[in-house]
Each structure stands twice: as C-alpha cells, then as structure tokens.
C-alpha positions as CSV (number, residue, x, y, z in Angstrom):
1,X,58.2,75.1,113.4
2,X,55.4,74.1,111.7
3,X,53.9,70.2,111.3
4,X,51.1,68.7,108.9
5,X,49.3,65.5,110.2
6,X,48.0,63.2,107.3
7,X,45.8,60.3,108.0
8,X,43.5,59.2,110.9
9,X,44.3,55.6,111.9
10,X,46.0,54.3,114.6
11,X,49.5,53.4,114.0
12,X,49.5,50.0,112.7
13,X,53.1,49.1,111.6
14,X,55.0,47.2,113.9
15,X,58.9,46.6,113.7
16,X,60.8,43.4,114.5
17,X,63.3,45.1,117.5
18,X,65.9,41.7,117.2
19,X,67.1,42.4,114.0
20,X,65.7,45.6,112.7
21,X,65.0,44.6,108.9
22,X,61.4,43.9,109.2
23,X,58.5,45.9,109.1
24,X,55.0,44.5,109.0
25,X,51.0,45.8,109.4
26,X,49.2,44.6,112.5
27,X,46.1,43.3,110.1
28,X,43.0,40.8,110.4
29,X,44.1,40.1,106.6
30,X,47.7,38.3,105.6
31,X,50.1,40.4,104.2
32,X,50.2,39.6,99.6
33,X,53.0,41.9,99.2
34,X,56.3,42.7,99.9
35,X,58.9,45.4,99.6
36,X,62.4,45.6,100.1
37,X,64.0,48.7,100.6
38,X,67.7,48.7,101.8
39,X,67.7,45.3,103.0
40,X,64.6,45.8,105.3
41,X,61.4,44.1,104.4
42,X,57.9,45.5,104.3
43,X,55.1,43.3,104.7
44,X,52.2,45.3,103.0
45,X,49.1,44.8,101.1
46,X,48.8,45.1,97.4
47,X,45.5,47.3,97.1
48,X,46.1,50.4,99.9
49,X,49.8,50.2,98.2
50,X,48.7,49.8,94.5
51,X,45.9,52.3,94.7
52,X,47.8,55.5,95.3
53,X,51.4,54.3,93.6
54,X,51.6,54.1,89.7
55,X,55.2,52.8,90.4
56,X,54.4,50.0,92.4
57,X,51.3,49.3,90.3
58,X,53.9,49.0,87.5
59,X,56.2,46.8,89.5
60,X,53.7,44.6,91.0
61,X,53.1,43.5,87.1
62,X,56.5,42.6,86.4
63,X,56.8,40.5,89.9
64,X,53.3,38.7,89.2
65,X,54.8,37.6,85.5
66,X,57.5,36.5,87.6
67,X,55.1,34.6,89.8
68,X,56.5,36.7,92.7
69,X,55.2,38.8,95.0
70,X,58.4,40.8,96.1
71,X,59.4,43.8,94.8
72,X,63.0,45.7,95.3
73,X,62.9,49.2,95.6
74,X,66.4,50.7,94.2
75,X,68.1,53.7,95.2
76,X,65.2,54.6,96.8
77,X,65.5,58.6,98.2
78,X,64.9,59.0,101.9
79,X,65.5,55.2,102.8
80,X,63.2,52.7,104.7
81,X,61.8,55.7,106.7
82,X,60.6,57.8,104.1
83,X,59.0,54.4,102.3
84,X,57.8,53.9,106.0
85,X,56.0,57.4,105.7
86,X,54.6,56.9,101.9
87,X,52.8,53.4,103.0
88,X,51.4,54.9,106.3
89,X,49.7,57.1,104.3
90,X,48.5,54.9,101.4
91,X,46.8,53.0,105.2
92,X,45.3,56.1,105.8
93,X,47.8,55.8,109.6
94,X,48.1,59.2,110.9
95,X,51.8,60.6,110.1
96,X,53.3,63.7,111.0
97,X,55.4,65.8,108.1
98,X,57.8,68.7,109.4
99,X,60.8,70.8,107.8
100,X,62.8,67.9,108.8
101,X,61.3,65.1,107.1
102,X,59.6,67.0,104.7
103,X,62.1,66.7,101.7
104,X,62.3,62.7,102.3
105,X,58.6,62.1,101.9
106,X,58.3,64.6,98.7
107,X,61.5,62.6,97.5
108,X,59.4,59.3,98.2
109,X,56.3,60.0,96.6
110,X,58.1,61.4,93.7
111,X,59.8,57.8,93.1
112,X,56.6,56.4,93.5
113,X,54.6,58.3,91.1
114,X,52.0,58.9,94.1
115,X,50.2,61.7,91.8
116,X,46.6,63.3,91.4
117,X,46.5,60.9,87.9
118,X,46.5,58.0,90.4
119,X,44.3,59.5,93.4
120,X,42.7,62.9,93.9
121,X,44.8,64.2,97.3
122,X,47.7,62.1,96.7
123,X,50.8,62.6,98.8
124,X,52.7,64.8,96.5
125,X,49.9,67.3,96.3
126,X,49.7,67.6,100.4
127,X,53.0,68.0,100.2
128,X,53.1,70.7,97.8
129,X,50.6,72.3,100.0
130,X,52.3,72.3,103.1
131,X,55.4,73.5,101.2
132,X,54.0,76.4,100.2
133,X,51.2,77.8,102.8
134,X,54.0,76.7,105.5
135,X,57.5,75.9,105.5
136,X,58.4,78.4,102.6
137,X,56.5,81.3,104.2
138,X,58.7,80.7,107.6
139,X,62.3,81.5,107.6
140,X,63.5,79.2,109.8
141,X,61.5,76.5,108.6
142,X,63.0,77.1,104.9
143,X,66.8,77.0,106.4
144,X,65.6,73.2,107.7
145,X,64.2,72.1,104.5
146,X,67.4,73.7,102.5
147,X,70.0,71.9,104.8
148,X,67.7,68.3,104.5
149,X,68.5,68.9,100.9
150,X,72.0,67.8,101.1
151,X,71.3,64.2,101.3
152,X,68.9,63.9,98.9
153,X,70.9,66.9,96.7
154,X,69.7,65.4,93.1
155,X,66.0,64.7,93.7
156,X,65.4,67.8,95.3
157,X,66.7,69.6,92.1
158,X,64.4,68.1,90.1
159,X,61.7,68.8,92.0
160,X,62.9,72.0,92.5
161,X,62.4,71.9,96.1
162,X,65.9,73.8,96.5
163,X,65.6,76.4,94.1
164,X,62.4,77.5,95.8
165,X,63.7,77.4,99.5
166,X,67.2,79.5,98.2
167,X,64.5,82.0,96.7
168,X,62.4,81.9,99.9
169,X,65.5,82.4,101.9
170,X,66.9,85.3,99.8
171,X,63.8,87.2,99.5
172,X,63.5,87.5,103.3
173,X,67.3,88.8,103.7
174,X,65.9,92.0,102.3
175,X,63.0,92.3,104.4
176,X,63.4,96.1,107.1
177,X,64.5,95.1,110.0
178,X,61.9,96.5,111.9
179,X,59.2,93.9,110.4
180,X,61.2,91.0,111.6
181,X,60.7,89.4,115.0
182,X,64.1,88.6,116.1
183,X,64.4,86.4,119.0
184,X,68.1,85.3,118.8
185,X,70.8,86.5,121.1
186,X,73.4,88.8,119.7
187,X,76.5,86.8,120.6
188,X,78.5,87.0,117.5
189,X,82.1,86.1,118.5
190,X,84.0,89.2,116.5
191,X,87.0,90.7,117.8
192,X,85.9,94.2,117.4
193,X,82.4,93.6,119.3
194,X,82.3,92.8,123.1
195,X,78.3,93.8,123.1
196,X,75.4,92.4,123.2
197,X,72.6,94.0,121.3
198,X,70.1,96.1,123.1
199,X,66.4,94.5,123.1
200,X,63.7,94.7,120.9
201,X,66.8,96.0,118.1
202,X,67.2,94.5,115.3
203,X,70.6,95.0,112.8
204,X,70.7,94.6,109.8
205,X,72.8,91.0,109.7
206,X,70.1,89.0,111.3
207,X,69.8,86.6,109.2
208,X,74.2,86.0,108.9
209,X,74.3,83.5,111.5
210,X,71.5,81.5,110.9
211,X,72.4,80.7,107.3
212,X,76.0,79.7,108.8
213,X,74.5,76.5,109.3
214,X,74.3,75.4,105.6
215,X,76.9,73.8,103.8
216,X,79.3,75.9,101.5
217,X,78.0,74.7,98.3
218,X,74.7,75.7,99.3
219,X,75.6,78.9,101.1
220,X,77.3,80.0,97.9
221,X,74.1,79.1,96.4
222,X,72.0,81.5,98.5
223,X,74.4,84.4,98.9
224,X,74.5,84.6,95.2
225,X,70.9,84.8,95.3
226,X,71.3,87.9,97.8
227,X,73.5,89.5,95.9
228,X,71.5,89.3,92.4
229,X,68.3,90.5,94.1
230,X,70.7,94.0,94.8
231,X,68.5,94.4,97.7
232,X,70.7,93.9,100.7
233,X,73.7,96.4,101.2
234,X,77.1,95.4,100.4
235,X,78.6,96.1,103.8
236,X,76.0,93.8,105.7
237,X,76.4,91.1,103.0
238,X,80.5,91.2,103.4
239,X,79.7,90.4,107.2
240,X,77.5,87.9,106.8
241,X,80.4,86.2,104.8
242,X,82.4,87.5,107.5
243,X,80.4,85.5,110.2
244,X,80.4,82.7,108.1
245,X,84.5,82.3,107.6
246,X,84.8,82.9,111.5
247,X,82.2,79.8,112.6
248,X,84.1,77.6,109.9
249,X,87.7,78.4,109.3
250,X,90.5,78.1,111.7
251,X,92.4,80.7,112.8
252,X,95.7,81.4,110.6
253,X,97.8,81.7,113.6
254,X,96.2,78.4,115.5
255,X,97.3,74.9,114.4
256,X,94.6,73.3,112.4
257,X,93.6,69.9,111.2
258,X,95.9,69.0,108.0
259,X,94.8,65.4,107.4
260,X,93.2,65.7,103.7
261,X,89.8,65.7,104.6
262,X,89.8,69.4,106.2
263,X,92.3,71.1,104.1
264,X,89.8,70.2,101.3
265,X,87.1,71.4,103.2
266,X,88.6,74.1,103.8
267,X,89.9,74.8,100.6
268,X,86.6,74.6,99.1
269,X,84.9,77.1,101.1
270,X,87.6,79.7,100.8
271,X,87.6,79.6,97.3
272,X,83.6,80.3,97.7
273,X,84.5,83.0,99.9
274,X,87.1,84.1,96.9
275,X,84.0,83.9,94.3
276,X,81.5,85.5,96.0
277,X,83.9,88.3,97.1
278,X,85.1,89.2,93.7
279,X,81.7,88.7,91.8
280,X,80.8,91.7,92.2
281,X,82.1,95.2,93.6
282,X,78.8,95.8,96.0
283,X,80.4,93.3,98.3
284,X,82.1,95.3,100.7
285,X,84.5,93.9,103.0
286,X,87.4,94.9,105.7
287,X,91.0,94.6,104.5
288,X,91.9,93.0,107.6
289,X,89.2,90.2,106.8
290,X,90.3,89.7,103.5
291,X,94.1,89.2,104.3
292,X,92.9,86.8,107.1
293,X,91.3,84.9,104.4
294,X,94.4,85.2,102.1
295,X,96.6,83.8,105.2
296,X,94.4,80.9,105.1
297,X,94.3,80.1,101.1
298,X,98.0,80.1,101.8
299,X,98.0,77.5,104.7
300,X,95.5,75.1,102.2
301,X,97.0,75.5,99.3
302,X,94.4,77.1,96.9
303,X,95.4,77.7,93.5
304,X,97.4,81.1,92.8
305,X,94.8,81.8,89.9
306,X,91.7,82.3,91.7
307,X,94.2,83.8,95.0
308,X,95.0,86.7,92.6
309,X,91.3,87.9,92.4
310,X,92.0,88.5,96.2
311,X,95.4,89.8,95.7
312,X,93.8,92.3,93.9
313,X,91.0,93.2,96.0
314,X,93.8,93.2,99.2
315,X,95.5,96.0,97.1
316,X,92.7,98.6,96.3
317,X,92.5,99.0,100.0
318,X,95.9,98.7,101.5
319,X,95.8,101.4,103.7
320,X,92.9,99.7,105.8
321,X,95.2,96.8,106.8
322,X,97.9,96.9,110.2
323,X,101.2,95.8,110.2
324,X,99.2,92.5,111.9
325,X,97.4,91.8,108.9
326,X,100.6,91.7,106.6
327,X,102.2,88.8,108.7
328,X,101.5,86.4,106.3
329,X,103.1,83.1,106.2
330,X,105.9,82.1,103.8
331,X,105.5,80.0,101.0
332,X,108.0,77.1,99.9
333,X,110.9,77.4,98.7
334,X,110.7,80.7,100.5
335,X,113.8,80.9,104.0
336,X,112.1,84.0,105.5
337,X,109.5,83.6,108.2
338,X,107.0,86.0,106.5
339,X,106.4,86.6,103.1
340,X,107.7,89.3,102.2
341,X,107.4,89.3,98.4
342,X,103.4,89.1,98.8
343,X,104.0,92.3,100.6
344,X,106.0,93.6,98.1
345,X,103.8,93.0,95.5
346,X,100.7,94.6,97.2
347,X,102.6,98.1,97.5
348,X,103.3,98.0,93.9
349,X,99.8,97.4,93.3
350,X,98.9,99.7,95.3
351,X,101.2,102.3,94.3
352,X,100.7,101.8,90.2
353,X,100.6,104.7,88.2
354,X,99.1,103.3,85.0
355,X,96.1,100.7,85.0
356,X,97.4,97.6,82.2
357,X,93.7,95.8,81.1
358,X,94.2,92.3,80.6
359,X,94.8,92.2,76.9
360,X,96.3,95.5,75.8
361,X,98.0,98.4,77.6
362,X,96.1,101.7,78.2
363,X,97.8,104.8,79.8
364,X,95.3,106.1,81.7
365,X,97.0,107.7,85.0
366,X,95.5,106.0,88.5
367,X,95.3,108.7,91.1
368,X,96.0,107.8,94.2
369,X,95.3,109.6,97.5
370,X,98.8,111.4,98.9
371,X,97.2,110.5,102.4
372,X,96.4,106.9,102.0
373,X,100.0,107.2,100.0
374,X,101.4,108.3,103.5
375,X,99.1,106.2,105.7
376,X,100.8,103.1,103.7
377,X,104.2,104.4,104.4
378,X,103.6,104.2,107.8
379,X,102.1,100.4,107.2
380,X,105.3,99.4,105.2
381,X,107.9,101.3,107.9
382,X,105.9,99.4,111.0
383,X,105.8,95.9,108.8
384,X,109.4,96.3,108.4
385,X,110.5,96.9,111.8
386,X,108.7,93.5,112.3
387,X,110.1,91.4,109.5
388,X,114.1,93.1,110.2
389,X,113.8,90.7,113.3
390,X,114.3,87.7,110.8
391,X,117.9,86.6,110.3
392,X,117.0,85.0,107.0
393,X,115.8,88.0,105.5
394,X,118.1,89.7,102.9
395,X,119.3,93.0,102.9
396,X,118.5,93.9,99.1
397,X,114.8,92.5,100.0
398,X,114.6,95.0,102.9
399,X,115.9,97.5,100.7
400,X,114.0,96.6,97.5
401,X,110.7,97.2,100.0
402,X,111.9,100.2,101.5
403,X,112.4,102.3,98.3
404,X,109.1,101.2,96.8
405,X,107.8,104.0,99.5
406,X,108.2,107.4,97.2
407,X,109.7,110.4,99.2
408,X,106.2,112.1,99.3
409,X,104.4,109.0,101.5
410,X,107.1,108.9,104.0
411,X,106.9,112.8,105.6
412,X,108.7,111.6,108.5
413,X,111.2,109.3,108.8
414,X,111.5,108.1,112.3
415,X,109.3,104.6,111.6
416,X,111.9,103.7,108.6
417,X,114.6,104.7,111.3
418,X,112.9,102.4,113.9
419,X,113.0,99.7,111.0
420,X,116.5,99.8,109.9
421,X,117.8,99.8,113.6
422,X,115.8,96.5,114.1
423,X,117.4,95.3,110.9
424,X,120.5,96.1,112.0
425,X,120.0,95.0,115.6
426,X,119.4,91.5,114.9
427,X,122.1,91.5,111.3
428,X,125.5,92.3,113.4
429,X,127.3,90.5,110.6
430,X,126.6,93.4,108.2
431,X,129.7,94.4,106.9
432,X,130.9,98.4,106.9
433,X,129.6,99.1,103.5
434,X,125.7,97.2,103.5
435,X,125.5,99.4,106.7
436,X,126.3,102.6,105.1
437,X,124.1,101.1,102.1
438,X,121.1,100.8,104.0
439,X,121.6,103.7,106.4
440,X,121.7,106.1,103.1
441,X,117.9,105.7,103.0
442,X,117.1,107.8,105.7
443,X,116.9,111.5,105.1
444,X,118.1,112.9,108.3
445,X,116.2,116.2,107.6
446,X,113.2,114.1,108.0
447,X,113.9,113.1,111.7
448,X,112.0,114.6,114.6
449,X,114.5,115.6,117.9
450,X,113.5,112.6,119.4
451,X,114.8,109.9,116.7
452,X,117.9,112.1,116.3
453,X,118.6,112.5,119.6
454,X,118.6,108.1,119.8
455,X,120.1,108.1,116.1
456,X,123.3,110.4,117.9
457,X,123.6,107.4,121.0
458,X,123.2,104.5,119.0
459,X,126.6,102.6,118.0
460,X,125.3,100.6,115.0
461,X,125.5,103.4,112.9
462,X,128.1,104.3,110.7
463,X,129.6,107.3,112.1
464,X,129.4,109.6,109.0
465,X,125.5,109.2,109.3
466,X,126.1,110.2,113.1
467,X,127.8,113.4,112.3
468,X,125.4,114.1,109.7
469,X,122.8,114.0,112.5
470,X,124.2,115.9,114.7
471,X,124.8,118.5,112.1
472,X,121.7,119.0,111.2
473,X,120.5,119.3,114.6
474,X,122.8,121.5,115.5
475,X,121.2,123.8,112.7
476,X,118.3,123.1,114.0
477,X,118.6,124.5,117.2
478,X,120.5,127.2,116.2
479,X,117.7,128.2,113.9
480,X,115.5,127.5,116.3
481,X,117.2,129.7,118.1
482,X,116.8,132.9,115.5
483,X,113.7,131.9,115.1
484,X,112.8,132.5,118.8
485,X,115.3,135.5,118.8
486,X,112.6,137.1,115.9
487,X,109.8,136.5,117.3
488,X,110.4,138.8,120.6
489,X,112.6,141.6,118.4
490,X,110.4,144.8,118.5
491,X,108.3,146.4,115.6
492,X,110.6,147.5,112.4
493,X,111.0,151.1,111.8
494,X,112.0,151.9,115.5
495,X,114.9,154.1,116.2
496,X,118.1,153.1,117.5
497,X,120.9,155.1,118.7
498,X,124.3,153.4,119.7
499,X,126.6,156.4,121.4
500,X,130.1,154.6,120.7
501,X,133.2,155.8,118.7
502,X,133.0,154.3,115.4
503,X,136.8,154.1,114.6
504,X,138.1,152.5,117.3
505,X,141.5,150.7,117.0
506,X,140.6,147.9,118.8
507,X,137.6,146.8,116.8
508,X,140.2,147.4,113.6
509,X,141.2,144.1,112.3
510,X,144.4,144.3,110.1
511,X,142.9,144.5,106.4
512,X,143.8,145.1,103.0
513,X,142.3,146.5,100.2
514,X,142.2,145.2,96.7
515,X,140.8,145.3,93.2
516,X,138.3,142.2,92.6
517,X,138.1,141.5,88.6
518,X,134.9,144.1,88.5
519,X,136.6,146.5,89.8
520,X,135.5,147.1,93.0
521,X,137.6,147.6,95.7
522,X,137.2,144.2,98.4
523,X,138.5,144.5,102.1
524,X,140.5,141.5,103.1
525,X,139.8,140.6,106.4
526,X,140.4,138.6,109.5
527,X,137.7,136.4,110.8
528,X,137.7,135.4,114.9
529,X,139.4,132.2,113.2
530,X,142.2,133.4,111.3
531,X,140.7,133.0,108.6
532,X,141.0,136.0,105.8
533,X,137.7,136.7,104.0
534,X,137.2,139.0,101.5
535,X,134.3,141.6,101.6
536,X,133.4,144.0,99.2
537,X,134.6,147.4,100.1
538,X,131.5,150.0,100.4
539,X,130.6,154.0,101.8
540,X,132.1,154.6,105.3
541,X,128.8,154.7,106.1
542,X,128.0,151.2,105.8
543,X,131.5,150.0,107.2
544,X,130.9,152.2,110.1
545,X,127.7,150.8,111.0
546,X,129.0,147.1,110.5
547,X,131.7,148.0,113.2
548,X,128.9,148.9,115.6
549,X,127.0,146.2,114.8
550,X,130.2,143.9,115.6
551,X,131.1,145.9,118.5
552,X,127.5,145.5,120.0
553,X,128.0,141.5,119.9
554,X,131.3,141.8,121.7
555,X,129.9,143.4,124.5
556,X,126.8,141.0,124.2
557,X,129.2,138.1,125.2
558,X,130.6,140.0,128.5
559,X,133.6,142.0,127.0
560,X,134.4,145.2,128.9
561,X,134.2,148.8,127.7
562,X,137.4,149.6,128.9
563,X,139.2,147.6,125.5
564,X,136.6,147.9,123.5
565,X,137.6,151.9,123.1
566,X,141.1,153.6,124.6
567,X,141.6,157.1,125.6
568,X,143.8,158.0,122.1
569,X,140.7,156.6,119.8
570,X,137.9,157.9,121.2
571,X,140.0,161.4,120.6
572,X,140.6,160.7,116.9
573,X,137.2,159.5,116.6
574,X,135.2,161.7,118.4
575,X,136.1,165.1,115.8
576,X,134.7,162.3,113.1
577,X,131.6,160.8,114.5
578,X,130.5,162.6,117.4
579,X,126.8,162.4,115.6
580,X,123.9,160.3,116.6
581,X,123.4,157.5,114.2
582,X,119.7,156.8,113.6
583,X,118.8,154.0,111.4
584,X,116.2,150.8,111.7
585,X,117.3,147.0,111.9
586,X,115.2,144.7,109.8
C-alpha cells in the first residue's frame, strides 16, 4: 500500500475527549476563526485557512458583513476528518494520505477550491500527484480507492476519480499472467475444485476475487469495462462473475434472509449478473451456473422481462445442465413442488425448428445436434423420474413433457420407463385407462433385457403392455437365437448328403390339392397344430427336399428312426429315390 506524507510540523490539533465536537490548534496566538462542520467546531486561524482556500476566503466575507466570525460548512464530503486533513495541511502539520483516505481529502479540497489559482502546490495538485504516480499504478491500491468511492459516490464523479480507478482496474485484468506477482492463496470455494494452486502459478482469474469486494453497482461498472476492452477471454470473465454470485448470493436450496432489505439486495445484483451475462455473447458461462442464478431470480422475485434474457441463454445450452439443475422451485399459483412449466418451456426452446425475430417471422431452419437432441432426452427422462414423485403433478403435464422428446432423441427407452414407473409408483389412484394412456408412450422395441425383464415383474402395468413385452422378447431371443445359430453354420456352397427315403408315409401329412385363382395347383396341409395351410404345389424335387428338410428337424428333437421310415416305405421308396441328393443350404 502506498502513503504520501504532506507537511512538516508537529501535530498541533488537539480534540476535546468529553464531548467530541471540538477541535482546536495548540497556538501562542488566539484562535479568529471558526468552522463548523457536522456539529463539531474548529477553532482555526483566518490567514493559514484563508491563504490556500478560495472557498473560505469567500465565506469569511460574508461572515465579516455579518460581523461574525463563524462559518458553517454544508454537506461537506468526507466529514470533520477530511476538513481535519485539509486544515492540517493549510498549518503546514505533517499528514499522511493513503488509498483509504485518499478520496475524502481530494473530495475536501475540491469543496474548498484549494487550487494552484490560490497557491502554487495546493492540496489538490499533490493529490493528483499521488493519484497518479501511485495509487493508480497499483492494483490493489486502486480496488481501495474504487470501494472509498461509495460514500462519497457523487463528488468522486465529478472529479472523475472513479472513472479513472474502473479504467486502472480494467486495464490490469488483461495483463499475462506471467507478469503479475500473485501472492494470494487459491482458496476459491467452488464445488468442482478441491485444489489449491501450485506455487509460483498464476490462472488466469486472478484478479475475480479481489474485485468481489466492490459493490454491485460498481462491479457492474468495471466488468463492463473488461468486457469493452475484448481483452480478457470470455470463459475467465463468466467465472469471475461466477466467483462473484458464490461470495454474495445464497444458496437456492438454503433458507435465506427475506426481510426487504436482502431480497432487494439481492435482487439487484442478480439482475447485474442478468445484464452483464446477456450483453454480450463473449461471456461464456456454465448452464449449471446460469440455472443457479435463475433458481434465485425466482426466490427474489425479479421481473419476468429481464428473467427471459436468461431463459434464453439457459436454453441455447440445455444439454450442459443435470437433472439437479432443473429442480427449480415453483412459482405462485403453481401446486407442484417444481416447476415444471419452466422446464417445459426450455425443451421447446431448445428443440425449435424455426428461429421467430422479434418483429416479424423468418423461416430459417435451426439445426440442432441429434446428440445433444439425445443427450437432452436423457435430461428430460432423469428430470421426470424426479418430478413423478410429486402427487400434485398432473398426468397430462407429465405427458405434455414427455412427448415434447421426438422419437429420434430418445434411442433407448429404459430412462422414460424408469420415469413412468415412478409416476405411477407414487399416483395409485390412476384409473385403468390414464395407465394405459401413459404406458402407450413407451416403445417396447426400445427396451434393453434388463428394463424388460423388470417391465415383465412389475404389477403396475396394464397387462396388455406386459404381454406386449414379453412378446417382443420372446422374439428377441428367438432371433437371437438364429442369429447365434448363423454365425457357427459352415461356409455356403458345401455339399450335403442326407441318405433317407424321401417318400415315407410317416412324414406324409393328409393333403389335398387344389386350383388357387392363378391356376397353380396349392397343397393343403396340416401344420403340428391342426392347423390346414395352404402351400403352393411345386416339382417333386422341391417337395422332396422339403420332406428331408422336415424330417431332419424331427430327428433333431430326439425322435427315433424306427417311425420316422417302416419296412413297406422304405421298399416303395427305395426303386424312386435310391440317389444321393447333393445340393447347398443358404
């Protein structure tokens, strides 16, 4: 920190410690003038006072033609101590200026016209000197003099001592990192870091937590500065804002103050946040941090208007968020615990296929990414397993939700499964036909062996989806099963010979032939189930080898050769296909 004596004296001034409202000069010459400054007296003289001050020059006329010798100092910046300061050094009484009192004396000597007209070195040149070789060129040093300039907010805009430290400050931010000596522990309390940083590195967000310490309305004031210079990457300038929301705003899920005083606090700097996020797009921050900060515009009450801008931004980048993030409180008049038409509206945001500008409608296409598509389906399946658990929700807004999901994001079906059990788990009052309703939006095609096999045990679904299930599994397997069968069948082309009777009467199913409206002769035949079939009649040939074929599957399942051929066929058949049969099974 840097410090500036003025003056030479001894310390003259001397204080009455009973009541606190005097202040007098230790002099071998009686006090001729007074000044009042918020109720406490000075006891000065005119000429050190009158020589450096065109103000008090001035007011010291009016007081004489008045036949008075007290002056009242109104409204004067800085109080009795910065006064105090300003008539030390108009005694020549050694004083000591530093970041913190800095702004009060420049304030001072402002009101009291303490310029180079008056005196050659008068206060406010010093001043202006120490400002700029010193404080300005440190950063620390300028964060002091910009949050001293809170109290004294008007004067140091006209004397433009803020505008310079918010320039000072800003112009630093973009400064490598490896030119900056960084002395400050690395304890930022984020829930993704549990390190500290290594020594002698410096990251990029140095600077984040030492600017947490201004105000909002002039943090706004700097980071807008950041941003306009385009010097400092978007990413470290959303965690810097980051940083900032974590040291000041609650936590959405904690209990926070709600007298009036906070919630307008607080609703003051998130609508900052809500500005400086959507000023510009090279402010880059995590979903997950902006739907934290939407929880809490909720909780405060900030007005929908300016909560759309970060509607929108929460949208672009839905598939960033967890199924945490979306658990955002309900609104009044809203019954449900969570709000689940926020949610609602974000998918369709998400998921809109024509951009609408503001004042006319255009019809260019938006092209979104199938994967972040399907990465949001999973989102909206996990968020709706949580939010089934709430009895007040209603079955046509689970619904409504679920469909907004298009067939191509949701590949697999076992997390909308998951959801509509839960729904159904904790709504037992559903009647036969909402349960059908809502069951008919899982494609059991789209279930892996593992949801099916729970889908088969599970009592809270309607039976026809049960069956349907274990239908399809069942031809599953059994093409799994073919599949498997394929796979270990050896090379096509290779020879087979099957040395059977082709006639036999025992593989001869009663049939009957007949004319089909073509004219082709069809065989009608009787299937292992009684069933009669029709098949079209072809070349003996063909039958022939179909027989075999049949024959081979009978013995397959254990059947013995003794009825598969008797003694009288396998004479009538023999004189008729006694030949070796070669042909290849594709």
């Amino acid at each position: 920190m840097k410090f500036m004596k003025l003056g030479s004296k001894p310390d003259t001034f001397q204080a009455d410690h009973e009541s606190n409202s005097i202040r007098c000069v230790s002099s071998e010459l009686e006090t001729d003038f007074t000044v009042t400054v918020d109720e406490v007296k000075f006891y000065l003289h005119k000429f050190p006072l009158l020589s450096k001050s065109n103000r008090l020059q001035k007011l010291a006329l009016s007081a004489s033609e008045e036949d008075s010798d007290v002056v009242h100092l109104v409204d004067f910046p800085g109080g009795p101590k910065a006064f105090e300061i300003c008539a030390k050094f108009c005694y020549g009484t050694t004083v000591s200026l530093s970041p913190y009192n800095v702004v009060a004396a420049r304030c001072a000597a402002e009101y009291l016209e303490m310029t180079e007209d008056i005196d050659k070195g008068n206060l406010i040149f010093k001043i202006e000197v120490f400002l700029k070789s010193s404080v300005l060129r440190s950063w620390k040093d300028s964060i002091i003099v910009l949050q001293t300039t809170t109290a004294l907010q008007q004067w140091s805009e006209d004397i433009e001592i803020t505008t310079r430290c918010i320039e000072s400050i800003a112009s630093k931010t973009a400064i490598d990192p490896s030119y900056v000596n960084w002395s400050y522990t690395y304890n930022r309390k984020l829930a993704a870091t549990n390190r500290v940083a290594e020594v002698g590195s410096v990251p990029k967000d140095w600077w984040a937590e030492d600017l947490c310490e201004l105000d909002i309305d002039v943090y706004k004031r700097v980071m807008l500065a950041v941003i306009s210079k385009g010097k400092v990457e978007g990413d470290v300038i959303g965690e810097a804002l980051k940083t900032y929301c974590l040291m000041w705003l609650p936590d959405c899920n904690d209990p926070f103050e709600s007298d009036d005083a906070h919630v307008e606090k607080y609703k003051s700097l998130v609508e900052s946040m809500i500005f400086l996020l959507t000023l510009d797009k090279g402010v880059d921050c995590s979903c997950s941090f902006l739907l934290k900060l939407l929880k809490v515009s909720i909780l405060v009450g900030v007005d929908p208007l300016i909560r759309d801008d970060l509607i929108r931004n929460v949208s672009l980048m839905l598939d960033e968020a967890s199924v945490h993030d979306l658990l955002i409180p309900a609104e009044h008049p809203q019954t449900t615990v969570y709000n689940v038409e926020l949610v609602q509206f974000l998918v369709d945001r998400f998921l809109k296929t024509k951009s609408v500008d503001e004042e006319e409608e255009t019809n260019d296409l938006v092209l979104v990414n199938p994967r972040r598509c399907t990465t949001v389906g999973r989102l909206i399946d996990g968020y709706l397993a949580e939010v089934g658990r709430d009895k007040n929700l209603t079955l046509s807004a689970f619904m409504t939700l679920s469909r907004s999901i298009p067939d191509s994001a949701r590949p697999v079906h076992d997390g909308l499964y998951g959801a509509i059990d839960s729904y159904l788990k904790e709504h037992p009052s559903l009647i036969k036909e909402e349960k059908k309703k809502v069951c008919e939006l899982i494609d059991v095609k789209k279930l892996t062996s593992k949801a099916s096999s729970h889908a088969a045990q599970n009592d809270r679904l309607p039976l026809r989806m049960v069956v349907q299930i274990l239908f399809h599994e069942q031809a599953r397997v059994t093409s799994a099963v073919k599949l498997a069968a394929l796979t270990k069948q050896e090379p096509v082309e290779q020879n087979w010979e099957i040395k059977v009777p082709l006639r036999s009467k025992s593989l001869r199913t009663p049939s009957r032939m007949k004319m089909n409206d073509d004219g082709d002769l069809e065989k009608q035949v009787m299937s292992r189930g009684g069933i009669r079939q029709l098949v079209p009649s072809r070349s003996r040939r063909i039958l022939d080898r179909f027989w075999v074929v049949g024959m081979g599957q009978r013995r397959s399942h254990g059947e013995s050769k003794s009825t598969v051929t008797s003694g009288s066929s396998q004479t009538k058949s023999s004189g008729s296909s006694s030949r070796k049969q070669r042909f290849s099974i594709s």
